[in-house]
C-alpha positions as CSV (number, residue, x, y, z in Angstrom):
1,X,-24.2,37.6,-45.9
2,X,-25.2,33.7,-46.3
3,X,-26.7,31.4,-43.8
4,X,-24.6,29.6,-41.8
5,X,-22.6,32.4,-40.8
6,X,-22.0,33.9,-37.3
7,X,-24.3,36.9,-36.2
8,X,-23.5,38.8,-33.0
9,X,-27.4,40.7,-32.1
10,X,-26.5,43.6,-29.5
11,X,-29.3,44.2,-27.2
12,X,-30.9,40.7,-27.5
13,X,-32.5,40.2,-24.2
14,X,-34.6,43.7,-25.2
15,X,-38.3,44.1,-26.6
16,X,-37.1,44.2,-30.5
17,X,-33.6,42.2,-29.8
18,X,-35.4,39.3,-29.2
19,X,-37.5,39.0,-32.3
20,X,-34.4,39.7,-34.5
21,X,-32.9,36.8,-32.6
22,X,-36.3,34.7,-33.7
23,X,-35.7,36.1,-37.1
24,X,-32.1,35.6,-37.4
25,X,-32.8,32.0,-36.0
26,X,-35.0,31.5,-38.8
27,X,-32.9,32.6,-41.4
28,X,-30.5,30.2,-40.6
29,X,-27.8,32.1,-38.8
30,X,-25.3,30.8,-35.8
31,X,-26.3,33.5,-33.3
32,X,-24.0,35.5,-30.6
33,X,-26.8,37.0,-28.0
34,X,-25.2,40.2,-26.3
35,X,-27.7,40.4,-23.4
36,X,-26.2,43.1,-20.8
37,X,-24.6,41.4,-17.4
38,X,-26.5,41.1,-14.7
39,X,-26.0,39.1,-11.2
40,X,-29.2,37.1,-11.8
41,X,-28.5,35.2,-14.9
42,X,-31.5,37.1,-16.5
43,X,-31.8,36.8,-20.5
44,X,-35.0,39.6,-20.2
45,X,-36.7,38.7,-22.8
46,X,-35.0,36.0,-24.4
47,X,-36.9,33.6,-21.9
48,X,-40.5,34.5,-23.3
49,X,-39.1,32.7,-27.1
50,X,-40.1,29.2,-27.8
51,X,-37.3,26.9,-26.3
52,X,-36.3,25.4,-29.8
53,X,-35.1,28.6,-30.2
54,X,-33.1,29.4,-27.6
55,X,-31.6,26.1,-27.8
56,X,-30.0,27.4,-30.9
57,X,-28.6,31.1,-30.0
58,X,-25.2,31.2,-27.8
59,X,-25.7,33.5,-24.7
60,X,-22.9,36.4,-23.6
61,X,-23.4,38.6,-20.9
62,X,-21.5,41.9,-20.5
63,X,-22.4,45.3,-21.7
64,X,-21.4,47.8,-24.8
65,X,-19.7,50.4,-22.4
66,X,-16.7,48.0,-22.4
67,X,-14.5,48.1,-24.8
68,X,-12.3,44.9,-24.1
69,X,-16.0,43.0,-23.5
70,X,-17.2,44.3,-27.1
71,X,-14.3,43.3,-28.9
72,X,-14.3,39.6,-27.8
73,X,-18.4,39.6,-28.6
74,X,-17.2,40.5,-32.1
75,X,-14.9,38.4,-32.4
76,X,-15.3,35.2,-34.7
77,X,-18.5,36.9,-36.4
78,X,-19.5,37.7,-39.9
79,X,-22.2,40.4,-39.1
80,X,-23.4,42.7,-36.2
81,X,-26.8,43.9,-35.4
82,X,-26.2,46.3,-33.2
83,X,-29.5,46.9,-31.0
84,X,-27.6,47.8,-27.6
85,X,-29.2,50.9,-26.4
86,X,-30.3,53.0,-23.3
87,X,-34.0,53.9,-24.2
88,X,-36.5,55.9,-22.7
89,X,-37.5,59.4,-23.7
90,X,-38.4,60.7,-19.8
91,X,-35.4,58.8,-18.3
92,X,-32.7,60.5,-20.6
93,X,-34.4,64.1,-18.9
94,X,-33.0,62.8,-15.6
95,X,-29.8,61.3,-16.5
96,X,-28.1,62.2,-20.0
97,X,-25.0,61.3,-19.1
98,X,-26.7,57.5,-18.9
99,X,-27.0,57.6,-22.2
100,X,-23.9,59.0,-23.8
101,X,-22.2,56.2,-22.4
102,X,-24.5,53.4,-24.0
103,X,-25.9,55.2,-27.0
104,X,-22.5,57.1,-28.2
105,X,-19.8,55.7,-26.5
106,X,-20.9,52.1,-26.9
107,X,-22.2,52.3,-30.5
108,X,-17.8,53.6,-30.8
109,X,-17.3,50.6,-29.4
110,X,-18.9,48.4,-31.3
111,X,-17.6,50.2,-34.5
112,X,-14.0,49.9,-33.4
113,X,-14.4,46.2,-32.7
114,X,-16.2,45.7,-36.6
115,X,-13.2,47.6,-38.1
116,X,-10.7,45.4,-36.2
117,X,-12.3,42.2,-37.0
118,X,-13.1,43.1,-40.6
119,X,-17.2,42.3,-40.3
120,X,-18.6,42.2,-43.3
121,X,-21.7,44.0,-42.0
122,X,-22.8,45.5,-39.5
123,X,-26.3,46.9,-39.1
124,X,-26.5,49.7,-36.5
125,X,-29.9,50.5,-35.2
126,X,-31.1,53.7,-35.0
127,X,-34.7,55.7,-34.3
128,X,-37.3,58.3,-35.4
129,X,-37.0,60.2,-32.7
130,X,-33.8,61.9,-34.5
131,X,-36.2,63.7,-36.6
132,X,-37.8,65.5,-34.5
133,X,-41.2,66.8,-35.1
134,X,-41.4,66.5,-38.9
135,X,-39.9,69.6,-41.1
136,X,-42.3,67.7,-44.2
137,X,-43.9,64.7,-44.3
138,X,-43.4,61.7,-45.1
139,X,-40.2,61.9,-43.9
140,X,-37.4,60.3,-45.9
141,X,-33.5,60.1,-44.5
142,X,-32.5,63.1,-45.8
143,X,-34.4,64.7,-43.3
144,X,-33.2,67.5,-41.3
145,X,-32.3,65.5,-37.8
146,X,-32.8,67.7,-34.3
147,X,-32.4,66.2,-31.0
148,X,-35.7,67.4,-28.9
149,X,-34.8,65.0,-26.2
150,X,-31.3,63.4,-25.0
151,X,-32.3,60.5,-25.9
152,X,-32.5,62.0,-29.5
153,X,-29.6,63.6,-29.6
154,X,-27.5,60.7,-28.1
155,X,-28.9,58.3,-30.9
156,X,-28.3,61.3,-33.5
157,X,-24.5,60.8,-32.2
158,X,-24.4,57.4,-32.6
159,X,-26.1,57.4,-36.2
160,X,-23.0,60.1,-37.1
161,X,-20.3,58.1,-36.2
162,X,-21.8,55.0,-37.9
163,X,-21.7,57.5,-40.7
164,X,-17.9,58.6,-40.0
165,X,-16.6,54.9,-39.9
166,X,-18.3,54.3,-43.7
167,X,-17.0,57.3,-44.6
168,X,-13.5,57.2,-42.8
169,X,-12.6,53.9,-43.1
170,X,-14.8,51.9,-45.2
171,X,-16.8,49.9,-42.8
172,X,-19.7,47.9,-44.3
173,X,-22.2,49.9,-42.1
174,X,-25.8,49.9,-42.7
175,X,-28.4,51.8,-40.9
176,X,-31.9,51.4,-40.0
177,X,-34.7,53.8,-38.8
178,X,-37.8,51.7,-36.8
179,X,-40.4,53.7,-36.5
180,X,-42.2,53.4,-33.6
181,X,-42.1,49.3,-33.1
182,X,-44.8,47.6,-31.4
183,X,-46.2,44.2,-30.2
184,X,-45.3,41.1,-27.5
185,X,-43.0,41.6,-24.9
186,X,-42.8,45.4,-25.1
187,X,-42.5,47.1,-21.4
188,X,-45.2,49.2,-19.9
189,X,-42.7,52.8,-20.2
190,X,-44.3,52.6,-24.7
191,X,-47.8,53.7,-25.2
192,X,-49.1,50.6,-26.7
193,X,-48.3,48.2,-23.5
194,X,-49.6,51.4,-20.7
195,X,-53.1,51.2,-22.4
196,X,-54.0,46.9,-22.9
197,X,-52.1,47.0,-19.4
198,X,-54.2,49.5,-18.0
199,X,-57.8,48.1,-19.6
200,X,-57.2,44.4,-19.0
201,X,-56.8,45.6,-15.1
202,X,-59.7,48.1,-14.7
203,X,-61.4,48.7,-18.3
204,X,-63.7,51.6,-16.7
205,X,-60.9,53.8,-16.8
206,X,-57.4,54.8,-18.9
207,X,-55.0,57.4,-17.1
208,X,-52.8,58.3,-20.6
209,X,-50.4,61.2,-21.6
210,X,-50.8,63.5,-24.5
211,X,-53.8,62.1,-27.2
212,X,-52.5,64.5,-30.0
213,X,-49.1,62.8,-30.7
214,X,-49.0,61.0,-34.3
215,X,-46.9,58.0,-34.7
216,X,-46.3,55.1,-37.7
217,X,-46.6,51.8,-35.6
218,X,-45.1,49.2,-36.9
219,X,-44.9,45.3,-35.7
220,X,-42.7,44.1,-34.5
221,X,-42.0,41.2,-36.5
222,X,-42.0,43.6,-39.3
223,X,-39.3,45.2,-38.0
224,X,-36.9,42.2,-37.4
225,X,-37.7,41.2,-41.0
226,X,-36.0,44.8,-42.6
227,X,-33.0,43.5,-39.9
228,X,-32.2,40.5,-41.6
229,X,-33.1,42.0,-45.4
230,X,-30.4,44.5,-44.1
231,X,-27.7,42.5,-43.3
232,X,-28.5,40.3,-46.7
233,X,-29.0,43.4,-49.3
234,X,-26.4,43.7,-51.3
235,X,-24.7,47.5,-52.1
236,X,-26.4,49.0,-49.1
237,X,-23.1,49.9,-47.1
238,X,-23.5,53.7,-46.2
239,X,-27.1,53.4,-46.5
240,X,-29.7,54.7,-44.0
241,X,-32.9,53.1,-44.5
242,X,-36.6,53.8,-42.9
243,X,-38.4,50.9,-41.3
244,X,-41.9,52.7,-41.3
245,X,-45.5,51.7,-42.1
246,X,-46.0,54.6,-43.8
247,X,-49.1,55.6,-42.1
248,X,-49.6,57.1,-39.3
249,X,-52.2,57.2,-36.2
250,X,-52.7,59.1,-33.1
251,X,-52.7,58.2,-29.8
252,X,-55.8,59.1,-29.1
253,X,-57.1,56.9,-32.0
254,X,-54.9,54.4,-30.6
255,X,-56.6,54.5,-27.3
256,X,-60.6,53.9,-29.7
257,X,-59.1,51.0,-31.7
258,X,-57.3,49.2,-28.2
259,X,-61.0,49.7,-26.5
260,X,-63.0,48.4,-29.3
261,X,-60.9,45.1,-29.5
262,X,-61.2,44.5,-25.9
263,X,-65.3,45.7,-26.1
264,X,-64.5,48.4,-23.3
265,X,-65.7,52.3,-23.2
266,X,-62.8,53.7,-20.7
267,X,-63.1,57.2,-19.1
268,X,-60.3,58.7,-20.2
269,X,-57.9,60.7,-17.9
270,X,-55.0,63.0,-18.1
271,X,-52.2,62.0,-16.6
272,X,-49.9,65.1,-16.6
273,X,-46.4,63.7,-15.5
274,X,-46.8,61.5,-18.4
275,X,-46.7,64.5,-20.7
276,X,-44.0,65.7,-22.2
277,X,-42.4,69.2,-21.9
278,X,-43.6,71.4,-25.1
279,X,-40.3,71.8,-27.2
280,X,-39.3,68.0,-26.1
281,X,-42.6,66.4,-27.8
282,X,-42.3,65.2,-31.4
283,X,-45.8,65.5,-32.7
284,X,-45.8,63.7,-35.7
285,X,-43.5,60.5,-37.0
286,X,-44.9,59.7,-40.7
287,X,-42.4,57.7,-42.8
288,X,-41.1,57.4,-46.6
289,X,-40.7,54.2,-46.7
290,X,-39.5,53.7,-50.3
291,X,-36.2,53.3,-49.7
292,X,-36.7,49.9,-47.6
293,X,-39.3,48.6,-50.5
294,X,-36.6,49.4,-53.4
295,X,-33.0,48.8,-51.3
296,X,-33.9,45.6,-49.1
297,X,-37.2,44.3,-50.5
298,X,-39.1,44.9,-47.4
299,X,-42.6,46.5,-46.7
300,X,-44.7,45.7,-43.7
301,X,-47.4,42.5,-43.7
302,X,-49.0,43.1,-40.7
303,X,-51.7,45.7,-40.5
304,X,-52.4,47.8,-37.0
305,X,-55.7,46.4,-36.3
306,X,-53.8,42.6,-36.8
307,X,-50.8,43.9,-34.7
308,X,-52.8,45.1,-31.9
309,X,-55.0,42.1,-31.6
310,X,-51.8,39.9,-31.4
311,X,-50.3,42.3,-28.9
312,X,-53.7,41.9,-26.7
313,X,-53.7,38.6,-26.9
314,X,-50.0,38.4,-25.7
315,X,-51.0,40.3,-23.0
316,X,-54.0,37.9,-21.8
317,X,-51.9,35.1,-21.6
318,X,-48.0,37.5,-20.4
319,X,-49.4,40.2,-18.0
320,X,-47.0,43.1,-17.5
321,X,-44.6,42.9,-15.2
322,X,-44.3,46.4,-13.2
323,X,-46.9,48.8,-12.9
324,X,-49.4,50.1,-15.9
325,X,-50.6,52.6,-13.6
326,X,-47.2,54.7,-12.3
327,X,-45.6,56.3,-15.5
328,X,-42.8,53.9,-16.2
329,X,-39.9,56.2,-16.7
């Protein structure tokens, strides 16, 4: 796809929505900004960009669970990134359903409205979770997928029939893996938000899950980069493609480095509900990369320790909204 063209961005108003809309902004693209309806008029966080570029993005509320609503989002575009998703590991315990609604039957939606309207591309957004704990690391796409959570297993739905409309009918579908995205504006319920949240309040103390877990952070600018090489690469239809580091950290290392850039020495303190149940947690996300360097040209700029200091500093000046301290579900 060229600049100029229109760009429908699913999920807009969410934590990486919103810096794909930057990007796309940036890369010259009309944008559509699918933020889901609600009775406030609230663009989430859309309203934390610079105005210049908001200015720019056209604004339409309504929500991927509607199939007459999807179709006229589509409509009039060139491309779809598809970010439009129900998140949240502990919520999807307490209400699966929740998320077969937005994760698989929305994701259908959006694919039926691409094949209708012939879009040259669509980029559907998927997640590392679908792994699972890793079978062999570093994990490439061919990677055995397991749902240890419904969340999981939802997006593991959603990735198939993006897969089923290539394969079926020929849609220009291209998917992307984030691993574990971080940085401004993400909500208290990911790791990296609980603990700056939790030691810009009260630095004597961290209440924190789990510090065995391994993830590959990755900024989040990062990320909205391999979005916009993804919907420019050429022969990448069919494709699922890693957005990964290629390193990986634990969260207990996570909670030394987040301390020493703030100069605190926290107690540290188990917080059990926000542990996971024992087949449910995925203990280590590591990716192969290779794919994004060779297919789209990408590999990540920003380095943890640079990441994390601009997330902290984001932080300073855009405290977190809800509560650091209750486990935000």
């Amino acid at each position: 796809m060229t600049r100029n063209e229109r760009v429908l961005i699913t999920g807009a108003g969410g934590f990486i929505g919103s810096h794909v809309v930057e990007a796309a902004v940036e890369a010259g693209y009309a944008v559509r900004a699918m933020v889901r309806y609600n009775s406030a008029g609230d663009i989430r966080n859309l309203r934390f960009i610079d105005e210049s570029v908001c200015m720019k993005i056209e604004i339409v509320y309504g929500d991927v669970a509607d199939p007459f609503f999807v179709d006229s989002a589509v409509a009039g575009c060139q491309g779809v990134l598809h970010l439009a998703a129900l998140i949240g590991i502990p919520y999807s315990y307490v209400a699966p359903n929740a998320y077969i609604q937005v994760n698989v039957a929305g994701t259908m939606n959006i694919l039926e409205a691409c094949k209708r309207h012939n879009i040259r591309r669509l980029v559907h957004t998927s997640t590392s979770e679908v792994y699972g704990t890793a079978v062999y690391t570093p994990i490439d796409a061919p990677h055995p997928l397991k749902g240890q959570s419904p969340y999981s297993a939802s997006k593991i739905g959603a990735d198939k029939l993006a897969e089923s409309y290539f394969l079926s009918f020929g849609l220009p579908v291209t998917t992307l893996r984030p691993f574990n995205t971080y940085g401004p504006r993400q909500s208290a319920r990911a790791v990296i938000p609980t603990i700056i949240g939790q030691l810009l309040r009260h630095p004597e103390f961290l209440e924190i899950g789990s510090l065995s877990p391994q993830r590959d952070f990755t900024f989040a600018a990062d990320t909205a980069r391999g979005f916009i090489k993804a919907l420019q690469a050429e022969g990448v239809e069919g494709e699922t493609i890693n957005l990964g580091v290629g390193e990986t950290y634990s969260i207990g290392y996570l909670v030394e480095r987040i301390a020493a850039l703030l100069g605190v020495r926290p107690e540290v303190r188990l917080g059990e509900e926000r542990i996971r149940p024992d087949n449910s947690e995925v203990m280590l996300l590591l990716s192969n990369n290779e794919k994004a360097r060779q297919r789209l040209g990408w590999s990540p700029l920003i380095s943890l320790d640079e990441g994390l200091s601009a997330t902290i500093d984001y932080f300073r000046r855009t405290p977190i909204e809800y509560g650091v301290e209750q486990y935000a579900r």
